[in-house]
C-alpha positions as CSV (number, residue, x, y, z in Angstrom):
1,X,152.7,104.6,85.5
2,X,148.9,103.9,84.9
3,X,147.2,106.2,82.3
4,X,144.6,107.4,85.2
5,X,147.5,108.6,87.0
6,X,148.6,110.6,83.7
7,X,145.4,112.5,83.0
8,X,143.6,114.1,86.1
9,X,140.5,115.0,83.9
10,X,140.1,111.0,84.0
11,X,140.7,111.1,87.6
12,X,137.9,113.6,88.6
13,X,135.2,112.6,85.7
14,X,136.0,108.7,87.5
15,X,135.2,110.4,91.0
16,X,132.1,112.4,90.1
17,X,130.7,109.3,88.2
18,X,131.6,107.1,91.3
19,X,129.9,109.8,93.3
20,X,126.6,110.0,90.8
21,X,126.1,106.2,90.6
22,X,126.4,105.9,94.1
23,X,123.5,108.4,94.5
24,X,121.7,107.2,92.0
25,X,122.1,103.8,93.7
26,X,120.6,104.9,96.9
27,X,117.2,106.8,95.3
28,X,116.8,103.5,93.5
29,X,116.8,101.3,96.5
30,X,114.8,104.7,98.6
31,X,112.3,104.4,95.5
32,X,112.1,100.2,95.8
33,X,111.2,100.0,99.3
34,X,108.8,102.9,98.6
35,X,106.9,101.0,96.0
36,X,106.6,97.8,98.1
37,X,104.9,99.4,100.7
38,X,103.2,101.1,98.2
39,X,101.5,98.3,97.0
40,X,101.4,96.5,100.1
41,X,98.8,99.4,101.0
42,X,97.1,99.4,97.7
43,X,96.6,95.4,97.6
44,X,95.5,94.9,101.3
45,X,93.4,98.2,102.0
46,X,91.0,97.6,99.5
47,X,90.5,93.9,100.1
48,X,90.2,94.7,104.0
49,X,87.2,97.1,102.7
50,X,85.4,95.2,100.9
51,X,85.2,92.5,103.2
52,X,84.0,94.7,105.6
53,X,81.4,95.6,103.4
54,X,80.1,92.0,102.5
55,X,79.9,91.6,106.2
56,X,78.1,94.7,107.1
57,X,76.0,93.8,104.4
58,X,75.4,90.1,105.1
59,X,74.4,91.5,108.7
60,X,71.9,93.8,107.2
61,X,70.2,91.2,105.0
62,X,71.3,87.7,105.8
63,X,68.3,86.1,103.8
64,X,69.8,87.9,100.7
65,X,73.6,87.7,101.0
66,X,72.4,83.7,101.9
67,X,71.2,83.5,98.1
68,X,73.6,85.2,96.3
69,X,76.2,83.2,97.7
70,X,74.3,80.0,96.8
71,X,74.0,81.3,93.4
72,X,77.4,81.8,93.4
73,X,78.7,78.9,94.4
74,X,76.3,77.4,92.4
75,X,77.8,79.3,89.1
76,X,81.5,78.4,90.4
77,X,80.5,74.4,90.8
78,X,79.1,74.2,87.1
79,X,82.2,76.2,85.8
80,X,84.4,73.8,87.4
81,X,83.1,70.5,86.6
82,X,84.6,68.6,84.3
C-alpha cells in the first residue's frame, strides 16, 4: 500500500491544499484579466483626452497651435539630425 493510503491526515491536508491552490488559481487569473483592462482604460482614456484637447484647442486658435507645432517639429528635426 501507498503511504497516502496509510495516513488520512495526509489525505485531507492533500485535499484542502488541492482545494486552496485551486482557488487561489482562479482569483489570480480573476485579478489578471482585471488588471489588463485596467490598464487598457488607464493607457487609452487619457490619450483619447488629450487629443481631444489639442484639437479643441487647435480649433480655438489655429494661428497659435500652427506655431507651436512648427516649433516643435523644429526642436524634434535638430534633435534628430545626425
Amino acid at each position: 500500500m501507498s503511504e497516502t493510503n496509510k495516513n488520512p491526515k495526509q489525505n485531507g491536508t492533500s485535499a484542502v491544499g488541492d482545494f486552496v491552490r485551486g482557488h487561489a488559481n482562479q482569483a489570480a487569473h480573476a485579478a489578471s484579466e482585471a488588471s489588463q483592462e485596467c490598464s487598457n482604460y488607464l493607457v487609452a482614456q487619457p490619450a483619447k483626452d488629450l487629443l481631444g484637447l489639442a484639437k479643441d484647442y487647435a480649433r480655438d486658435k489655429p494661428d497659435v497651435a500652427a506655431l507651436w507645432c512648427f516649433g516643435l517639429g523644429l526642436f524634434v528635426g535638430w534633435k534628430l539630425r545626425p
